[in-house]
C-alpha atoms as one frame of an Amber mdcrd trajectory, in Angstrom:
protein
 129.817-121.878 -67.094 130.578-125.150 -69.034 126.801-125.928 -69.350 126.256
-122.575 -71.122 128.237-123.504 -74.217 126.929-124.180 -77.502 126.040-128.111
 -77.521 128.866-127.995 -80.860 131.325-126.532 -78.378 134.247-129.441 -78.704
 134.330-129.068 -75.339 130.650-129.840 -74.683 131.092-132.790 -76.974 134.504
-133.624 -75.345 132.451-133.397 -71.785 129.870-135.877 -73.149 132.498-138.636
 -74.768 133.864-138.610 -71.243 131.330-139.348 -69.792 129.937-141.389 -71.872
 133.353-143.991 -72.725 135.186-143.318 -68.783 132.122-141.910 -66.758 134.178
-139.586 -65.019 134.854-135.839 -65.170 137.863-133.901 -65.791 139.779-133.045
 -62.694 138.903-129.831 -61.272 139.796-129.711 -57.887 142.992-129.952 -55.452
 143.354-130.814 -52.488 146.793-130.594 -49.596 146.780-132.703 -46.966 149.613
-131.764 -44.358 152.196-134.048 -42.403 151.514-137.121 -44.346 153.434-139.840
 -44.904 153.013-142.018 -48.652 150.897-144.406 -47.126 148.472-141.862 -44.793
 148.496-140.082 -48.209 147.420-143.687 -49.398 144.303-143.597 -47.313 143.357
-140.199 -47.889 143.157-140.616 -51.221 140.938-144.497 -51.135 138.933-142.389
 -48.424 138.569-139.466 -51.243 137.770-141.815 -53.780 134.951-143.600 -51.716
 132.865-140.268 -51.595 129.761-140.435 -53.564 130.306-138.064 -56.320 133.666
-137.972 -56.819 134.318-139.504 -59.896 138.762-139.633 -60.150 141.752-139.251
 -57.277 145.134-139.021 -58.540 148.047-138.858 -56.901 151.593-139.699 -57.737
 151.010-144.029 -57.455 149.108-142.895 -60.595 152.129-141.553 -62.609 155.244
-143.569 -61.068 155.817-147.239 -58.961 155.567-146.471 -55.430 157.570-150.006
 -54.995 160.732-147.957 -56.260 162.156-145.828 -53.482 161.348-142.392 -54.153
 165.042-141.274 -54.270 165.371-143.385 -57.350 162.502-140.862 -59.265 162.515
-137.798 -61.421 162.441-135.441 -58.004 160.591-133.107 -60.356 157.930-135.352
 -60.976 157.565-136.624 -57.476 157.128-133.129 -55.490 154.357-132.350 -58.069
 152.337-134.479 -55.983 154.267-135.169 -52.476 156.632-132.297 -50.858 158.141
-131.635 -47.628 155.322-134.047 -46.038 152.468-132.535 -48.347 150.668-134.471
 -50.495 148.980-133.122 -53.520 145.618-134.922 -54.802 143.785-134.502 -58.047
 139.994-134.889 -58.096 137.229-134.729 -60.499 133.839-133.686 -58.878 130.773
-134.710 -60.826 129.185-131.402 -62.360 125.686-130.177 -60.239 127.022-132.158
 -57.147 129.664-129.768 -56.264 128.232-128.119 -52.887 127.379-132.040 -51.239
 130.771-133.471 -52.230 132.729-130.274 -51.121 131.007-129.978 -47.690 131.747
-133.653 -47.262 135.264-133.143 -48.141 136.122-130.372 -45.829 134.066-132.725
 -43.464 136.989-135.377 -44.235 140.062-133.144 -44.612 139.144-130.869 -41.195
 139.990-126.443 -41.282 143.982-127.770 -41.143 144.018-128.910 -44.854 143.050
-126.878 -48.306 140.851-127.602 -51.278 140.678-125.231 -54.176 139.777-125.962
 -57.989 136.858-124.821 -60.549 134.156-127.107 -58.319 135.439-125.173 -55.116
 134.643-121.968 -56.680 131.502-122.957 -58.294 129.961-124.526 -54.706 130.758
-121.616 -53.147 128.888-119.311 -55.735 126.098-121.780 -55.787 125.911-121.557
 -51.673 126.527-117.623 -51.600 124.273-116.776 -54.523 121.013-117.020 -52.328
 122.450-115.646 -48.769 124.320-112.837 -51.065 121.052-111.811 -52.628 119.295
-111.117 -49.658 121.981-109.234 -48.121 121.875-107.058 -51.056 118.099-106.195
 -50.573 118.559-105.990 -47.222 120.546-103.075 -48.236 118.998-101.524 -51.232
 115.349-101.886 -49.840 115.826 -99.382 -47.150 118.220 -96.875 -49.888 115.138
 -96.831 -52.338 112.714 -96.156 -49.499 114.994 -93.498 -48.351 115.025 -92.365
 -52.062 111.075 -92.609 -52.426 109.882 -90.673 -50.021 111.884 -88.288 -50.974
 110.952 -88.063 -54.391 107.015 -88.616 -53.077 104.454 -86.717 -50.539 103.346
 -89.090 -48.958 104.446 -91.702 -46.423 102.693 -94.292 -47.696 103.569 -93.902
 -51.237 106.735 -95.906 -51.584 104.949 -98.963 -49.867 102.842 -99.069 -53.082
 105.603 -98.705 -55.500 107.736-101.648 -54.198 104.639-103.945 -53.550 103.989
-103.470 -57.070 107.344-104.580 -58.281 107.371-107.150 -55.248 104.693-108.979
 -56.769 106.241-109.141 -60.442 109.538-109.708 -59.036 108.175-112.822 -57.002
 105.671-114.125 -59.953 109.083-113.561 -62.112 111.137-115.909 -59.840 108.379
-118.365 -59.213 107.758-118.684 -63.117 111.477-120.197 -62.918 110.155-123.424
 -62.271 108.555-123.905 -65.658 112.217-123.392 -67.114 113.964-125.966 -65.068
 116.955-124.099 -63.868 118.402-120.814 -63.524 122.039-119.651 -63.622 123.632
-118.339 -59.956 124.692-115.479 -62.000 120.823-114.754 -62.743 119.452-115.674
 -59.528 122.014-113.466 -57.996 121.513-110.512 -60.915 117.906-110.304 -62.257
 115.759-109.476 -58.821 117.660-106.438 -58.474 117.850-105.343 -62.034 114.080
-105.784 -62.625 113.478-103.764 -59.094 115.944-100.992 -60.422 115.051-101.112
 -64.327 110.962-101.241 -63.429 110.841 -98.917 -60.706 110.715 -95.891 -63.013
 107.042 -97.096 -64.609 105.660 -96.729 -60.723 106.721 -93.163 -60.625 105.525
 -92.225 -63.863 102.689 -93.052 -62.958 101.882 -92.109 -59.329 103.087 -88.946
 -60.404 100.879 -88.303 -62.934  98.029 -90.051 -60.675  99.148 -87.480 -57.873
  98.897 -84.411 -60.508  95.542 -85.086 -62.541  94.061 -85.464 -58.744  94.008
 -82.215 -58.343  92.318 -81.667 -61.572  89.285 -84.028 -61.483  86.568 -84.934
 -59.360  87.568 -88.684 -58.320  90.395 -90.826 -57.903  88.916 -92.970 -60.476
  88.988 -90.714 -63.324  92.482 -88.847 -62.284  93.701 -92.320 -62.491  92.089
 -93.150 -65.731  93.487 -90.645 -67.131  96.769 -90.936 -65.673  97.241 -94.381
 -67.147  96.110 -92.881 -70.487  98.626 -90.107 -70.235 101.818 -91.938 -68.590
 101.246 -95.402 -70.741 103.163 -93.524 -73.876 106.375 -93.072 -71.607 106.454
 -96.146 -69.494 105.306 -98.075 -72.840 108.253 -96.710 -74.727 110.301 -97.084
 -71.199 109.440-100.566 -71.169 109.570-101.683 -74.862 113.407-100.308 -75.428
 114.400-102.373 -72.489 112.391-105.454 -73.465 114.314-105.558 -76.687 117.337
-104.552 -74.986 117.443-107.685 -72.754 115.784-109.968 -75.576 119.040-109.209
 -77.836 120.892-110.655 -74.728 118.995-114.253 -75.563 120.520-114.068 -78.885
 124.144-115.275 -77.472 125.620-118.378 -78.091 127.124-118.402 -75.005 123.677
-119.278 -73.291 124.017-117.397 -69.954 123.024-114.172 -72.382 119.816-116.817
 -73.015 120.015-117.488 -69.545 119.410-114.032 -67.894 117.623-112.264 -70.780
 114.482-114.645 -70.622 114.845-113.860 -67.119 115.137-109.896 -67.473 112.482
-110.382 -70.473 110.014-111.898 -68.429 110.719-109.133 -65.380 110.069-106.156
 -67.541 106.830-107.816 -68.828 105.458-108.922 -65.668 106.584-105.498 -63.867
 104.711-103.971 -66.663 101.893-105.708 -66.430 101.684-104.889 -62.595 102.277
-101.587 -62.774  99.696-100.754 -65.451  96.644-103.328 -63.845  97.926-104.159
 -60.516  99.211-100.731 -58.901  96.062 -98.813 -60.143  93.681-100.915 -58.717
  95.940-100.888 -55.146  96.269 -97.289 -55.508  92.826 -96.688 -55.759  91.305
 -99.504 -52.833  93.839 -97.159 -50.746  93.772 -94.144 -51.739  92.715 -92.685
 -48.788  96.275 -93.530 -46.842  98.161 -91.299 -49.249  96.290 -88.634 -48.231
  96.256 -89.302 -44.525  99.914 -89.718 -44.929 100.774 -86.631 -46.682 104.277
 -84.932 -45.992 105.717 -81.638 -46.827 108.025 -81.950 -50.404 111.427 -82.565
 -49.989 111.882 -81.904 -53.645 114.905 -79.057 -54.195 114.395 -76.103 -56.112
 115.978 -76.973 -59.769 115.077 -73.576 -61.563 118.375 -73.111 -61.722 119.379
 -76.215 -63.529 118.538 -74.582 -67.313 120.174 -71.983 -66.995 123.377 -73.517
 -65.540 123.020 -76.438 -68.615 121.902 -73.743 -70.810 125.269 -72.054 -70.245
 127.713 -74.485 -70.466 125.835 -76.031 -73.467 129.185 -75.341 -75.690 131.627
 -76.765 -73.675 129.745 -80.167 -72.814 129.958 -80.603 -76.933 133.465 -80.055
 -76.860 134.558 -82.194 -74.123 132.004 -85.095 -75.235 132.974 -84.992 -78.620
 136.766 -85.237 -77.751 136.105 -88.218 -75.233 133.985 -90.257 -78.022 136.282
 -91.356 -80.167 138.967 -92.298 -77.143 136.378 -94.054 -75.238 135.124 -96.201
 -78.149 139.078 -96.912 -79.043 139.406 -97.613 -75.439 137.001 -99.920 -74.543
 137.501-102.074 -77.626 141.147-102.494 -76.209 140.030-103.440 -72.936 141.874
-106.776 -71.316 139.257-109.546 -70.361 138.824-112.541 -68.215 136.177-115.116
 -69.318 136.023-117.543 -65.836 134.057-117.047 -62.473 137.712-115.813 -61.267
 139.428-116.664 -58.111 137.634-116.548 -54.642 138.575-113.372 -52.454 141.227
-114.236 -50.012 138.488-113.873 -47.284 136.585-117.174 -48.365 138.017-120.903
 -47.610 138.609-121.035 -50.362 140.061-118.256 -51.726 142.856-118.831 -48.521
 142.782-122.255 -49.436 144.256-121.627 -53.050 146.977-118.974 -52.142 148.199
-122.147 -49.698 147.962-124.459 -52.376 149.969-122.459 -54.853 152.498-121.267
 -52.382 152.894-125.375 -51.497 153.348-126.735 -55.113 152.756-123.944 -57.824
 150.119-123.179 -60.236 148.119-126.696 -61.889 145.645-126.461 -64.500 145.223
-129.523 -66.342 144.178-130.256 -69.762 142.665-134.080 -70.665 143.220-135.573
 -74.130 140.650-137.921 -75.559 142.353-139.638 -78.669 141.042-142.861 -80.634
 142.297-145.425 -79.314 143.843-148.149 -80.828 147.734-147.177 -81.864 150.305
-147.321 -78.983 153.183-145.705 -81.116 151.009-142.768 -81.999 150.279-142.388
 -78.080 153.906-142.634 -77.287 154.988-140.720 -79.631 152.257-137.565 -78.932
 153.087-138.279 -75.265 156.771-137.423 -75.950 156.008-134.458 -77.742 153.835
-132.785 -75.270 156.034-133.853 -72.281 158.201-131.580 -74.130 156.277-128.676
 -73.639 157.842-125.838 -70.974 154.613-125.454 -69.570 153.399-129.175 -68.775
 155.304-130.767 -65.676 153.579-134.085 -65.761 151.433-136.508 -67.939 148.918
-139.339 -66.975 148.438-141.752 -69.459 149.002-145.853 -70.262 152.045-144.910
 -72.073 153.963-142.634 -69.442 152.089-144.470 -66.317 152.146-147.893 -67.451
 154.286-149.194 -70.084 154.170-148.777 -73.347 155.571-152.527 -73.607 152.574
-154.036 -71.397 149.768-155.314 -72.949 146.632-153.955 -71.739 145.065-156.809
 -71.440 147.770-158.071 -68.469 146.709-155.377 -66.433 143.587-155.252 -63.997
 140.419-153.666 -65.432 139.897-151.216 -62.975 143.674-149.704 -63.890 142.877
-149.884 -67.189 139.295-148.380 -67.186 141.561-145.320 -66.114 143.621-144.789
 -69.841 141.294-146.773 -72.064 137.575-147.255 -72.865 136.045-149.284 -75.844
 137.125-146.525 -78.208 139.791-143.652 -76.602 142.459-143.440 -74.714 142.571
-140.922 -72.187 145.962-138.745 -71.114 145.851-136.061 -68.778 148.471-133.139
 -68.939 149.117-130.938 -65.918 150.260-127.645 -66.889 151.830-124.660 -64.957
 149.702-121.911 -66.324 146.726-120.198 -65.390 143.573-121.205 -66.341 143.071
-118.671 -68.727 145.347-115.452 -70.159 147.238-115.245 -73.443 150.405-117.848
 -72.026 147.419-120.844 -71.457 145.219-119.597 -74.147 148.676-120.056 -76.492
 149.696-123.278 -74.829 145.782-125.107 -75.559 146.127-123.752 -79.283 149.057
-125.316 -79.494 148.406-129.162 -77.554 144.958-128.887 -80.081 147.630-128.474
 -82.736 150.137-131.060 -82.177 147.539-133.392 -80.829 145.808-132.318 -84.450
 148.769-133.576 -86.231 148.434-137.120 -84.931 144.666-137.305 -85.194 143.221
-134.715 -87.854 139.484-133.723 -85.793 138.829-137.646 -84.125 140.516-136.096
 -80.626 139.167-134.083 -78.245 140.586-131.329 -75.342 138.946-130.951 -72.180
 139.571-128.744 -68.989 138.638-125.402 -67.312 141.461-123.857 -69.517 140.247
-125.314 -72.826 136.399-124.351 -72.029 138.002-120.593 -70.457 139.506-120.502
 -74.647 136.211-121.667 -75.864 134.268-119.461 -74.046 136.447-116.691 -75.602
 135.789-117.390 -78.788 132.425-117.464 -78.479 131.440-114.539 -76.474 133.795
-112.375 -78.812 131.279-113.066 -81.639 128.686-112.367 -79.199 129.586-109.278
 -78.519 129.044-108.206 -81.916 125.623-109.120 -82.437 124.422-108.307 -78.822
 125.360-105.030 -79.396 124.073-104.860 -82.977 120.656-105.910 -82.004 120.373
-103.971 -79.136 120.943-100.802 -80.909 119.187-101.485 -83.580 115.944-102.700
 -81.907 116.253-100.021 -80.008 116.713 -97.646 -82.669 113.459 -98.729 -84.189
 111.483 -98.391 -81.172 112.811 -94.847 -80.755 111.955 -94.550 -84.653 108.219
 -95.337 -83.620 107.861 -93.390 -80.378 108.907 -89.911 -81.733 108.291 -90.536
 -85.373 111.538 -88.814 -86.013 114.863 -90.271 -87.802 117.427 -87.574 -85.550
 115.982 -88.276 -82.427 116.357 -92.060 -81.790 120.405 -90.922 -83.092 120.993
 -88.372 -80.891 119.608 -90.204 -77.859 121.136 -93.073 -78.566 124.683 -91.216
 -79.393 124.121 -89.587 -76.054 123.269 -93.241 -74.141 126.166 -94.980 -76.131
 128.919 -92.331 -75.521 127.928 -92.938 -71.828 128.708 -97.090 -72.327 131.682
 -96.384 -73.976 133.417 -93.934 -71.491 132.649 -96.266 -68.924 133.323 -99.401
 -70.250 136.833 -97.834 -71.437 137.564 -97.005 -67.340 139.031-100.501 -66.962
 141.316 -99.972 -69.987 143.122 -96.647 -68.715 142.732 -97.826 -65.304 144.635
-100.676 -65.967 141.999-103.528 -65.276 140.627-106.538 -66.325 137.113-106.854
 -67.071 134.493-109.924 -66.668 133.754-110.530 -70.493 130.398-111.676 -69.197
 129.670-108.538 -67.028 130.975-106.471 -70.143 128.671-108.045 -72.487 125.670
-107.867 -70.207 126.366-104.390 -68.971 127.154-102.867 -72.696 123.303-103.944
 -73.236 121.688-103.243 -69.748 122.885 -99.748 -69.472 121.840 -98.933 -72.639
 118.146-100.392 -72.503 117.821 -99.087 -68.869 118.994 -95.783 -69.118 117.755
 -94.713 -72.322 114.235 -93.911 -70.135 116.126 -90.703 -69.203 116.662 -89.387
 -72.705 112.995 -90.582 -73.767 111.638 -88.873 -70.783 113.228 -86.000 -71.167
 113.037 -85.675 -74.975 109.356 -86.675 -74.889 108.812 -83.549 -72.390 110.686
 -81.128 -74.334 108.682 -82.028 -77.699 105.786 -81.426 -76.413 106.953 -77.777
 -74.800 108.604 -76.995 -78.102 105.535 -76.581 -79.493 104.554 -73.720 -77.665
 108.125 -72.182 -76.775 111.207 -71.679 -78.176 114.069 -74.501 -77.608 115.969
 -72.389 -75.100 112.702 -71.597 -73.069 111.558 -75.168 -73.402 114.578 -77.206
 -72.475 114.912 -74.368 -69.209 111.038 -75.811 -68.265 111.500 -79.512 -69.136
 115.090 -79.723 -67.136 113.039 -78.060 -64.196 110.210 -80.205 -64.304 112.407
 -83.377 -65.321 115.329 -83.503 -63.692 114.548 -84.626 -60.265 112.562 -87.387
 -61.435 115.488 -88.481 -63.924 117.793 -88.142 -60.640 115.495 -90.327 -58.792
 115.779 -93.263 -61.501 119.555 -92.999 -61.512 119.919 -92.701 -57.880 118.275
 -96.377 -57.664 119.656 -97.429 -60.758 123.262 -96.546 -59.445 122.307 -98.058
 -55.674 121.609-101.493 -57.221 124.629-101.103 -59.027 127.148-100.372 -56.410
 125.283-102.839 -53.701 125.730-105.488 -56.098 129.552-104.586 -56.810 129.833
-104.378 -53.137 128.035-107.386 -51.446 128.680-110.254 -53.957 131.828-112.192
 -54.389 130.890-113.325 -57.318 133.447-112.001 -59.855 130.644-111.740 -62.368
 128.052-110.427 -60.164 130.336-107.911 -58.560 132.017-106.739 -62.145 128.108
-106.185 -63.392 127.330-104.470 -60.194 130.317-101.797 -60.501 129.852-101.388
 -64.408 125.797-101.196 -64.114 126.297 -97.744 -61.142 128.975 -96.216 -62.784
 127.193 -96.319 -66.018 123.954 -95.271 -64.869 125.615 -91.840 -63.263 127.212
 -91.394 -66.612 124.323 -91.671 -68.384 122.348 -89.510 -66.161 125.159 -86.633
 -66.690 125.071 -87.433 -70.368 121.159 -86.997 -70.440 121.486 -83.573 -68.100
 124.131 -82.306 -69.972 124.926 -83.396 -73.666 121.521 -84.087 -74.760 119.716
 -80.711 -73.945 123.040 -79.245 -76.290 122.646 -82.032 -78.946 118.653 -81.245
 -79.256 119.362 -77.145 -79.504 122.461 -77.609 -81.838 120.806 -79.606 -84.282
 117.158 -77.179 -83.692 116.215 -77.169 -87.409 117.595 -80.973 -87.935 114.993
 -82.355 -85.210 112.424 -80.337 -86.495 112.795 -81.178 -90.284 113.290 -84.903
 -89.681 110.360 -85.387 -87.032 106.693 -85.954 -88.595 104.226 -82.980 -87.509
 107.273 -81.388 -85.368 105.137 -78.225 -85.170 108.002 -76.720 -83.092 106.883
 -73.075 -82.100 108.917 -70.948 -84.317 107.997 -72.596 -87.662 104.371 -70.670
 -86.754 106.335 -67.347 -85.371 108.380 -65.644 -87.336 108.481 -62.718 -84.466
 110.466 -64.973 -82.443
């Protein structure tokens, strides 16, 4: 996640003075070793340090004089890193190395010993992300089918619709390579959000392929015209989800960058398949569809507008009471900006509860200060040791001496505080990495450190980057969501050519986000801020197809009927195929909240089906109201509404 802050990040430029003046990284893993004496401990760690890719190992010959019997030492210092037999080691693994250097660590420390840390966690993503992917089609391939044929009649039918999005999916993924490297988070997300999102252009169209058959005299012309009569719909289907995920690219926190080129460049190349590719597959094989033809296992849904026709009244009441609520809610919801822990079913999930159960919580925090003034260092050192939450310090000044020369001590001891122009300390802290208590404690090290240095020092660690990150995405969140309603706003603007419509549907879509981005708060839950962000954008782009299809129906019926009688023939036409859409929008949803442990993955997965079965209630039920309620608004505010009883006063 560190690579996806802004390069003026201080901790991006803290990362690359690190590099740059010690060449090593800060530490971000731990490891236990068991039944150790000091000096097994001793080899473990030269044995650590000699692995290719592991940049720092500290232990406690780092911090205190293992010549001085260990009775004679602060015992609170000492069991930070040795304890009934354990010893506790401090690495830093070099960023995009972390699955090699882990696997040859567990290689070296055997199933008896545990490793946890920010590298743990991100090589186990990294490995997962591909196997977890899979496993998730493997799963939602056979749903959809399930869900096609239902929705189809014929056999054959949802074979076309997935090769068509198979292709774009596949040219979307291979077109990766021209961008260098994707996010886990988008390799594990954006396959399964373009299938979902996409899907509904393939209906539209076979659908309307399927119906003008029966009116013309070849499959060539019924699909000519088909394409001319569905390309309004899955145009406007496609173009407020384009701009929906293109507002995600507009983060600062690049993983928004990250998976909206990614999402962008699905709904185009979907698009483009769907409207040159699935017509021209349709019609080489036409001839299976109807060899494969199957009774319809569409339900009757004559009743639906009368039933939503009824209770019309009491939708608007309990809607309206739940908007403002939601909105309040969801604004107060608690967050968490980091990967998370692993589930207590992975290594190294188990690994960590050992860990902490052994010696306690660690997260530590690195200090890169000019270097130059030993007092200063002392005297900072002194001050932070002070600090409830930090148990231990590594620098010259608390390691060494502050009374030793530098220059009496061996380069490669020294190469460990100082370079040509810092000095480096390291400050282990009790805390977690993120939360208000180690959010409060790096404001306040930036500050006292601050105090000595003005700006020329620097904070590094997964806690300072977790406070960073906050910052950042907070902002985002304002102008994702900005964007995304405005842009789609506009396009709604176009499509209808109406100023009420594109605010009622998108009223009806946002109430939807709201009420279920506001579950977590009254459910007492903390959300992903990344699955949040992404999710307050995705469901709106992807489920504001079911309001446009619906609305666009009703428009055109309006013309010839009044509202009641139109909205009672467009929820009976409509419904099933907006059912169908949420149906696979909601399976990709809960198969991603279900198959990935990935925090992130998992928290978009739950937030992405819940929302789309909101929606799709919201469309069914609040919109048909909203569109009859304000009648004479719509009509007045849309350009040539025509609506039927402008022309009939004998209504």
């Amino acid at each position: 996640m560190t690579d996806y802050l802004p390069d003026e990040a201080q901790s991006t430029l803290a990362i690359d003075i690190m590099e740059e003046e010690f060449g090593g990284s800060v530490p971000n893993t731990r490891i236990m070793i068991h039944d150790v004496s000091i000096q097994e401990a001793l080899m473990y760690k030269n044995n650590l340090s000699l692995i290719d890719g592991v940049t720092d190992v500290i232990w406690l010959d780092d911090v205190v004089d293992l010549k001085t019997p260990l009775e004679m030492i602060d015992n609170k210092l000492v069991e930070t890193y040795y304890k009934n037999d354990k010893a506790l080691f401090s690495i830093g693994i070099r960023e995009g190395e972390e699955v090699a250097v882990t696997n040859e660590i567990y290689a070296l420390i055997g199933d008896d010993n545990a490793m946890a840390g920010e590298a743990v966690d991100t090589a186990t993503q990294q490995s997962m992300a591909v196997t977890e992917t899979l496993y998730a089609a493997a799963l939602l391939v056979p749903i959809i089918i399930i869900i096609l044929v239902v929705s189809t009649t014929s056999w054959v039918e949802p074979v076309f619709f997935l090769t068509a999005i198979g292709v774009s999916i596949l040219i979307n993924l291979g077109t990766n390579i021209f961008i260098g490297e994707v996010s886990f988070v988008t390799q594990s997300v954006s396959p399964v959000l373009q299938l979902a999102v996409s899907l509904d252009y393939a209906i539209f169209l076979l659908h309307s392929f399927s119906s003008y058959r029966k009116k013309m005299g070849s499959p060539e012309e019924a699909m000519q015209m088909a394409i001319k009569k569905s390309f309004p719909a899955i145009g406007a289907s496609a173009a407020t989800t384009f701009f929906g995920f293109l507002a995600l690219t507009l983060m600062n926190f690049e993983i928004g960058a990250d998976l909206g080129l990614n999402l962008v460049k699905g709904i185009v190349f979907s698009f483009i398949s769907i409207m040159i590719f699935l017509p021209a597959l349709t019609l080489c094989f036409f001839k299976w569809i109807d060899k494969t033809q199957h009774k319809s296992f569409v339900p009757d849904f004559t009743k639906v507008g009368d039933f939503v026709m009824k209770v019309r009244f009491p939708t608007l009441i309990i809607v309206l009471l739940l908007i403002v609520p939601s909105f309040l809610a969801q604004n107060n919801t608690s967050f968490t900006y980091g990967i998370g822990e692993q589930p207590e079913t992975t290594r190294s999930g188990s690994d960590l509860l050992a860990i902490e159960e052994a010696f306690g919580k660690s997260t530590p925090v690195v200090l890169l200060v000019p270097r130059g003034d030993i007092v200063k260092e002392m005297e900072l050192a002194q001050d932070l040791k002070e600090l409830p939450q930090v148990t231990s310090i590594v620098s010259y000044v608390s390691s060494v001496s502050s009374v030793i020369p530098p220059e009496y001590l061996d380069e490669s001891i020294l190469s460990e505080f100082y370079s040509d122009h810092y000095t480096r300390m390291i400050l282990y802290t009790n805390t977690d990495k993120e939360g208000d208590t180690a959010f409060s404690l790096v404001e306040t090290i930036q500050e006292m450190t601050a105090s000595y240095y003005d700006s020329d020092a620097y904070s590094l660690g997964e806690s300072v980057t977790l406070y960073e990150m906050k910052r950042v995405v907070e902002r985002d969140n304002v102008v994702v969501n900005t964007m995304t309603v405005v842009a789609i706003a506009l396009v709604l603007f176009f499509t209808f050519k109406s100023i009420s419509i594109p605010i009622i549907l998108l009223l009806t879509i946002q109430t939807a986000v709201w009420v279920n981005l506001s579950i977590p708060y009254f459910t007492d839950v903390s959300l992903v801020f990344v699955g949040y962000l992404i999710v307050s954008t995705v469901q709106l782009a992807a489920t504001v197809d079911y309001g446009i299809l619906l609305t666009e129906a009703y428009m055109k019926k309006r013309k010839e009927m009044t509202a009641i009688q139109a909205f009672k023939q467009t929820l009976h036409e409509k419904t099933f195929a907006i059912t169908i859409s949420a149906a696979i929008l909601s399976s990709v949803g809960f198969i991603l909240w279900l198959t990935s442990t990935n925090p992130i993955v998992s928290s978009i997965g739950l937030l992405l089906g819940r929302g789309a079965m909101l929606a799709f209630i919201m469309v069914v039920l609040f919109l048909p109201a909203m569109l009859l309620v304000f009648d004479k608004v719509v009509s007045k505010t849309t350009f040539k509404s025509n609506y039927y009883k402008e022309r009939n006063d004998d209504e």
